[in-house]
Every structure is written in structure tokens, then in C-alpha cells.
N, C-alpha and C positions, 0 to 999 in steps of 0.2 A: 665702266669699261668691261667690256664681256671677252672671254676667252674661247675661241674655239680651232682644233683639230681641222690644221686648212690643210685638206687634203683635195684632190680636185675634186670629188663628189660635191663638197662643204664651200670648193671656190664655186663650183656653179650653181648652185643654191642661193651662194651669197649676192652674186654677180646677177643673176636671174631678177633677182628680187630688188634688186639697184634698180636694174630696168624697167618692173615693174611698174617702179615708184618713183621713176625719171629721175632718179637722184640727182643733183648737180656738187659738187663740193670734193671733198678729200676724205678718202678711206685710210685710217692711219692705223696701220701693224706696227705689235714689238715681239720679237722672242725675248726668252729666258737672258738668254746674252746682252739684251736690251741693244739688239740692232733694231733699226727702225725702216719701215718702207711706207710712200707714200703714193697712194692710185690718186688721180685725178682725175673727177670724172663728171662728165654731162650727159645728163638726161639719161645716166645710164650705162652710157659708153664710156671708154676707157681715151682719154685725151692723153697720159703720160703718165709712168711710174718710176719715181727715182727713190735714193736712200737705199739700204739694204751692205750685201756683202760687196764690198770694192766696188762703189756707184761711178767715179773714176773710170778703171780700166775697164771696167763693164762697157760705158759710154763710148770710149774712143774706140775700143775695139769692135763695137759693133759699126762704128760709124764709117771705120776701114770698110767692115766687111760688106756696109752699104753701099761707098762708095769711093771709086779708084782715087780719087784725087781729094785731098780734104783741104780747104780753105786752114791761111795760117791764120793760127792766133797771136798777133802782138807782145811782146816782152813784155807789158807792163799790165799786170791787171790790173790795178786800179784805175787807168787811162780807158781799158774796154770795158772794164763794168760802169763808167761813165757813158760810156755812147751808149750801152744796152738801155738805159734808165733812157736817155735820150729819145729815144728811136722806137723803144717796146716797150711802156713802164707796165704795160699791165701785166708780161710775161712775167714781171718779175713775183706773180704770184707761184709760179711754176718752178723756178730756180734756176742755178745757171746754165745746165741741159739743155734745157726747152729755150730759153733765149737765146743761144748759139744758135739751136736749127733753125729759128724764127727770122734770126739777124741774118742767115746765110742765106735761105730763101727768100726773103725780102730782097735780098741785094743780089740773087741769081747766083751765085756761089756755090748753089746746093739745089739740086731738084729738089721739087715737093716727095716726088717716087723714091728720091734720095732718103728722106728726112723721115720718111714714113717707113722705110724698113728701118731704118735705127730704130725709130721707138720701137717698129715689131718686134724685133732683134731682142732689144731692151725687158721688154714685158713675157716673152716668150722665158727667157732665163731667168726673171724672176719668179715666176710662176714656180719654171722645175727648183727654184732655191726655198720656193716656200714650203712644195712637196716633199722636200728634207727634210725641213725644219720642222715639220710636225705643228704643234699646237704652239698660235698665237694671239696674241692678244689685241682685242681692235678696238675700235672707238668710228664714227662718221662726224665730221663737220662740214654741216651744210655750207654751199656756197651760190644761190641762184645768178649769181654773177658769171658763176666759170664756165668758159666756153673755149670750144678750141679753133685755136688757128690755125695746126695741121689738119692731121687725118683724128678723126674718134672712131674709138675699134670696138667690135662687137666683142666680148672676153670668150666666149666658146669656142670657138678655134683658137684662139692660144692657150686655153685650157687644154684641150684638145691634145694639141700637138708637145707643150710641157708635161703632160700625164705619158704620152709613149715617148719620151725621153727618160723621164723619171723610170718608168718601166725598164728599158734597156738597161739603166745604170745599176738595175736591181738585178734583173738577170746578167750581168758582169759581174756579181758580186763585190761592186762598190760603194754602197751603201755606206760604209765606215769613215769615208775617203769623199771630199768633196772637189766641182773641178776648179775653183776655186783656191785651190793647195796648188805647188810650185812644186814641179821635178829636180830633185837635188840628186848627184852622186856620193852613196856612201862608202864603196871601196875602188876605187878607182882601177888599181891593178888587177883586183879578181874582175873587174867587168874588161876590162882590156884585152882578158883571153878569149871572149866570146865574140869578137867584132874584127874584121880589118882596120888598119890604122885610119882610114876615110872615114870609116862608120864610127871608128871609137869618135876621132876630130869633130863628128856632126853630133855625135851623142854629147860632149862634154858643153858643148856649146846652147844644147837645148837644155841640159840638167845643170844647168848655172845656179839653180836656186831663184830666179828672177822673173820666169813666166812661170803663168799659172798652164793647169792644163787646159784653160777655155783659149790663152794665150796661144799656146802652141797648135789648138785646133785652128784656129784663124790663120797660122803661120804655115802650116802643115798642107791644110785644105781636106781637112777630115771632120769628121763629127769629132766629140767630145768622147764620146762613148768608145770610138774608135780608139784615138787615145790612150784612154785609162785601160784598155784592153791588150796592147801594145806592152804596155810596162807593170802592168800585174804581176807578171810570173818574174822579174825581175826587181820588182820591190817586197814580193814573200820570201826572194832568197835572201833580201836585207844588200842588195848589190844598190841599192837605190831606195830613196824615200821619197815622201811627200810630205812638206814643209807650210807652215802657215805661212805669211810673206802679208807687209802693210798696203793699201793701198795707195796709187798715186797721190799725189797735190792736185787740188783743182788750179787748171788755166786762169781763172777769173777766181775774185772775190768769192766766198760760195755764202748766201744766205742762208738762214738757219730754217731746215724741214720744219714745218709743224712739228710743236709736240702734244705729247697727249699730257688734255687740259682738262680739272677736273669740270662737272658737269655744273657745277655749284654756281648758282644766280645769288644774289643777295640773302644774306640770312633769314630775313624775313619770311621768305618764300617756301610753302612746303617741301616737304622731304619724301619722296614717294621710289618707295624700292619695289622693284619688280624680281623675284623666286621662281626662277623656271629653267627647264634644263637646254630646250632650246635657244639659241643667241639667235633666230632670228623671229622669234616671237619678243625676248626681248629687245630686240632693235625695232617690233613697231609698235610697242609698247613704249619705247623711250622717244620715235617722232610723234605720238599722239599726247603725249603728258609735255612735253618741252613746248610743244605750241599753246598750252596754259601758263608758260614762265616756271611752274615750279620745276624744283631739282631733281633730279631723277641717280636712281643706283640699278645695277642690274646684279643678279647674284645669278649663276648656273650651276653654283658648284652645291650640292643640299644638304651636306655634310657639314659644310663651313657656313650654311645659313648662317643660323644663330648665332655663333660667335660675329660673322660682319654686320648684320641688323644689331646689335647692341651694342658695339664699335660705333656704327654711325645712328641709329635712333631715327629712323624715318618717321614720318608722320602720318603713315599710310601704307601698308603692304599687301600687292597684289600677290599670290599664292598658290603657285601651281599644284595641282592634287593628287597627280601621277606622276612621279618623278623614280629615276634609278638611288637606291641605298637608303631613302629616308624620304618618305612618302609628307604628304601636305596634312597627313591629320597628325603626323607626329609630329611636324615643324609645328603647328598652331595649340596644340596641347602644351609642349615645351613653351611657347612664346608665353602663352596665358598662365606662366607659373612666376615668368616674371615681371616685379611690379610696373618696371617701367615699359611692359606692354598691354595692361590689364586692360588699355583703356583706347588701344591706337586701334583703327580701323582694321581689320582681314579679310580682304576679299577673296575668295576662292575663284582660280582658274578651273574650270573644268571642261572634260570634252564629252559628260555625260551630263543629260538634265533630269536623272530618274531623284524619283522623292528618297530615297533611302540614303545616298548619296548627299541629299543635300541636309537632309534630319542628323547624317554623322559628323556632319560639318558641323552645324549649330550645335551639337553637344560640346566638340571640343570649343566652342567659341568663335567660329567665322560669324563676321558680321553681315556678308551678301557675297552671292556670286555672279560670275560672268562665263558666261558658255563660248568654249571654243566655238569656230573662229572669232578671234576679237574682232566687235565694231567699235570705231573710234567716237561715234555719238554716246556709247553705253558706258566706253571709261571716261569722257569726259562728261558726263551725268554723275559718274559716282564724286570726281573729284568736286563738284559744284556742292554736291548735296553734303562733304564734310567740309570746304572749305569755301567760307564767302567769299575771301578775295576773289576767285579764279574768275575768272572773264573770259580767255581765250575764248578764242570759236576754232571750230575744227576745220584744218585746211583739206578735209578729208570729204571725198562722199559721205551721205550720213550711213548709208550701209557699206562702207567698205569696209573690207577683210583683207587679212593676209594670205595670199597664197602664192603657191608653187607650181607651174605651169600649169595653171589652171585651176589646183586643188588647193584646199584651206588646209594653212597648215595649224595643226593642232600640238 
């Protein structure tokens, strides 16, 4: 599981390179807080992303904001996650989100145009929730099965359009403050002298503590930004605050999101950790070794190498040579002092192929190297030549590489 600073630079990098590589399956995020979000995505595209902060009110109020009239839901979810299973079972890889809009459009309840701004809606304000959250943690499980039965969206315009969102909220000086949080009154009589009785009556009724600010933009007919712009100078004077608040109950049954699972195949199976700061050199470093069955680790942080390589004991480490804080001849020096690495393979990542370079390598003990860009025939060559089991074949061109709109990334 690799860690990376999703900011949108990093989401369209990551999203780009989906595309590249026709992804099909589930991109699965956690922050620190171990909230979880899950992209669904074919060939690339983005089919639907649920999970995250308040996946509930998120849903329903976008699906207002998509469309005037919303099909009821039933009193009994157990009776309608019965007909979903019914009617859609293969939604039920999606969750219960996605099968409502699938079950309403099938049955004409719900335009397709309907169904497709909710998910925009939906992935648009996830986006701006991940540009808050800063650095998360991800993982890919493949799925060449998934495919969508609404709209699949390209991610660069919701990137797009979530980064000048995220933007404004920054220049509002909200940053501290998510819109997510619920408008509450903290002195009631000192804000009473600032309004007429109508306006105090409309205030007490919005600052219940019950809607979020994303709430009251939907209810308002404003941006978000607008909003929190609105009642700033009225939450510095402490006349009003902003409140965490639980999310709803789901309507239906909710199955359980993917979680993140470790990479681990059978013990038998090599153990091949990849040392590099980029997460998406090691993400095609971890589709190129998993298509040989062995287990795979990613490490980006080079500080905490060492201690996770002797934690887990791979069988094999690829080894990046340029890294921030703690370079690949000081990780392999360290490694080669201890006994239970005297003997495991190091191959060195590098984006230079000069001889001096690779002479300081064999001093400290690398056993071979592999020149940026990675080809997937060169690391499944290495893994052959130390480990007889491996068989896979590469579902890759034999010269493919990784790149970024065009460029290898190194």
C-alpha cells in the first residue's frame, strides 16, 4: 500500500496513468482518520466513487440537486435490497449508490442525464474532500470484469473543476473548516441584535446544528464557498460555530466497501519489495511483479526503508538510487550490514547508465541494475533469473514503460 499527497497535480498523474493502462477495477483511498473512498473505474474512467466523509448525505443531496423529483424508497430495506439482488446483482459490486440509480433508470424513474449528474455531483466533491485531506494512502484492485452501466467520466475535468473549488475555499480562508461541518448558534441573544426578527427566525432554523454547509448550499441555491463566506465573520466573533454532525443511515442494506487487503499470495510465493519515492513507479512495478503471482510491498518513505524491509523480509529488493533524505547507496550499505540481507537480491533503480554510478553500486553490494524507464520484460527477467518458480508472462508489451503524458517517468 503506497502513500501519496493527493493533491490534484498527484490526482491527475494518478488518473492519467489509469488511463494509460486501461485500468478496470477499484482504486481504494484511506486517510489518517482511516475514512475510506472507493473509484470505480473502467478502462480508465471513472464509473462511480463512494465511501469517504458522509457517503449518505453526500448521495441524496446531490441526487436532489440532480433531479426535481426523486423516486421513493420503500420502508423496508431489506424487501428493496431484495429486488436490487433481483434485478441488478452485478451492481451489487458497486454498492448501494450505484444500484438505486441503475434500479431507477432501468425502471424510468430517473433519467440517464439524471443519474449522471449525481455521480458528477458525487466525484466533483470528492475530489475537493481529498484536496483537504492532503496525503492518502491507496492501494488498486484489479477488476477486468467492471464496467459501467451509466455514464464513465474522464477524471480531468472534475479534477479540474474540484481544484478551483478547493482554491476559492482557500482564498476564503477556510481551510481549517470543512463544508462538511454543520452551522450551529453559539450565543443566540448577542446574534439576535444583528438581524431583524424574520432574519434572526431564518437564521435559527439554518444553524440548528443539523445541516452541513454543503446542506445549506443545496437549500440556499449558492455555492459552498458562498456559504462559508456568509458566516465567517460571524463564527470569529464566536456568535456561531461549526460542528462535526454523524452521517445519515443508508435507505437500503449497505454492503461492505472494499477494504484494503494485504498483497500477500500464499507464503510460498516470493516476497519482492519495491524502494522508491515515486507511488507511481511503484504502482507499475507492483502490476508487473503480481502478474508472476509473487507478493509484492511498496515502500516510498526511505527513511523508514530499513526498519519496514526487516519488518517484512522480502525476497528481493528493487532499489531506487536517487531518493529525498536517504539516497540507494546508503539504504544498500545499511542493508548489507545486516545478516539477514547479506544474501537477498538488490537491484538498483536508476535513471543514469554511466559506469561510475553503477561501480558505486557494486561497491556497496547491489547485485544488478535496471534503467529508468522500467520495462516489464527486464523486471520479469530479473525475477526468473532468482526465482525458478516464476512463470508468469507479461501482460505488458515487451518494451513497455511508464509514462506521463507521453514522458517516462523516472
Amino acid at each position: 500500500m503506497s502513500s501519496i499527497e493527493f493533491s490534484a497535480r498527484k490526482q491527475t498523474e494518478l488518473f492519467d496513468l489509469l488511463k494509460q493502462r486501461q485500468f478496470s477495477g477499484q482504486l481504494l483511498l484511506a486517510d489518517s482518520k482511516q475514512r475510506r473512498w472507493t473509484f470505480y473505474l473502467s478502462a480508465g474512467r471513472i464509473i462511480y466513487v463512494g465511501g469517504g466523509i458522509h457517503p449518505t448525505r453526500r448521495w441524496q443531496r446531490n441526487l436532489v440537486l440532480a433531479a426535481s423529483h426523486i423516486p421513493e424508497i420503500p420502508a423496508h430495506p431489506s424487501i428493496w435490497q431484495r429486488v436490487l439482488e433481483k434485478n441488478a446483482p452485478e451492481s451489487l459490486r458497486f454498492g448501494w449508490e450505484y444500484q438505486l440509480l441503475c434500479f431507477w433508470v432501468d425502471r424510468q424513474e430517473l433519467t440517464f442525464e439524471q443519474a449522471t449528474k449525481t455521480i458528477w455531483f458525487d466525484l466533483v466533491e470528492v475530489l475537493f474532500d481529498l484536496n483537504q485531506v492532503g496525503e492518502v494512502s491507496f492501494k488498486l484492485r484489479e477488476d477486468k470484469l467492471l464496467s459501467a452501466r451509466l455514464v464513465a467520466i474522464e477524471a480531468q475535468d472534475a479534477i479540474a473543476i474540484a481544484e478551483k473549488l478547493w482554491l476559492a475555499w482557500q482564498a476564503a480562508s477556510a481551510t481549517e473548516y470543512s463544508p462538511h461541518m454543520a452551522l450551529a448558534i453559539e450565543h443566540p441573544e448577542k446574534l439576535r441584535q444583528y438581524f431583524s426578527d424574520r432574519q434572526y427566525q431564518s437564521l435559527l432554523e439554518l444553524g440548528n446544528g443539523q445541516n452541513t454547509l454543503h446542506d445549506l448550499a443545496v437549500r440556499l441555491k449558492r455555492e459552498v464557498v458562498t456559504i462559508i463566506r456568509l458566516f465567517l465573520p460571524y463564527i470569529a466573533s464566536d456568535l456561531m460555530k461549526l460542528i462535526d454532525i454523524p452521517d445519515l443511515p443508508p435507505p437500503v442494506c449497505l454492503p461492505m466497501l472494499p477494504q484494503f487487503v494485504s498483497s500477500a499470495t500464499p507464503t510460498q510465493q516470493p516476497l519482492i519489495a519495491c524502494v522508491d519515492d515515486s507511488p507511481l513507479i511503484c504502482y507499475f512495478m507492483e502490476t508487473i511483479v503480481k502478474q508472476t503471482n509473487c507478493r509484492f510491498i511498496a515502500i516510498d518513505d526511505s527513511q523508514q526503508a530499513i526498519k519496514i524491509l526487516s519488518n517484512c523480509r522480502p525476497d528481493l529488493i528493487f532499489l531506487d538510487l536517487v531518493m529525498p533524505k536517504a539516497d540507494g547507496y546508503e539504504i544498500c550499505t545499511q542493508l548489507r550490514k545486516l545478516p539477514m540481507f547479506r544474501r537477498t537480491p538488490i537491484v538498483i533503480l536508476t535513471g543514469n547508465d554511466g559506469i561510475i554510478d553503477r561501480v558505486k553500486a557494486r561497491l556497496v553490494g547491489a547485485s544488478g541494475f535496471i534503467n529508468k524507464p522500467v520495462k516489464s520484460e527486464i523486471v520479469i527477467g530479473i525475477l526468473r533469473k532468482y526465482f525458478k518458480t516464476i512463470v508468469g508472462q507479461s501482460l505488458l508489451d515487451p518494451d513497455d514503460e511508464v509514462k506521463y503524458r507521453g514522458r517516462p517517468v523516472r
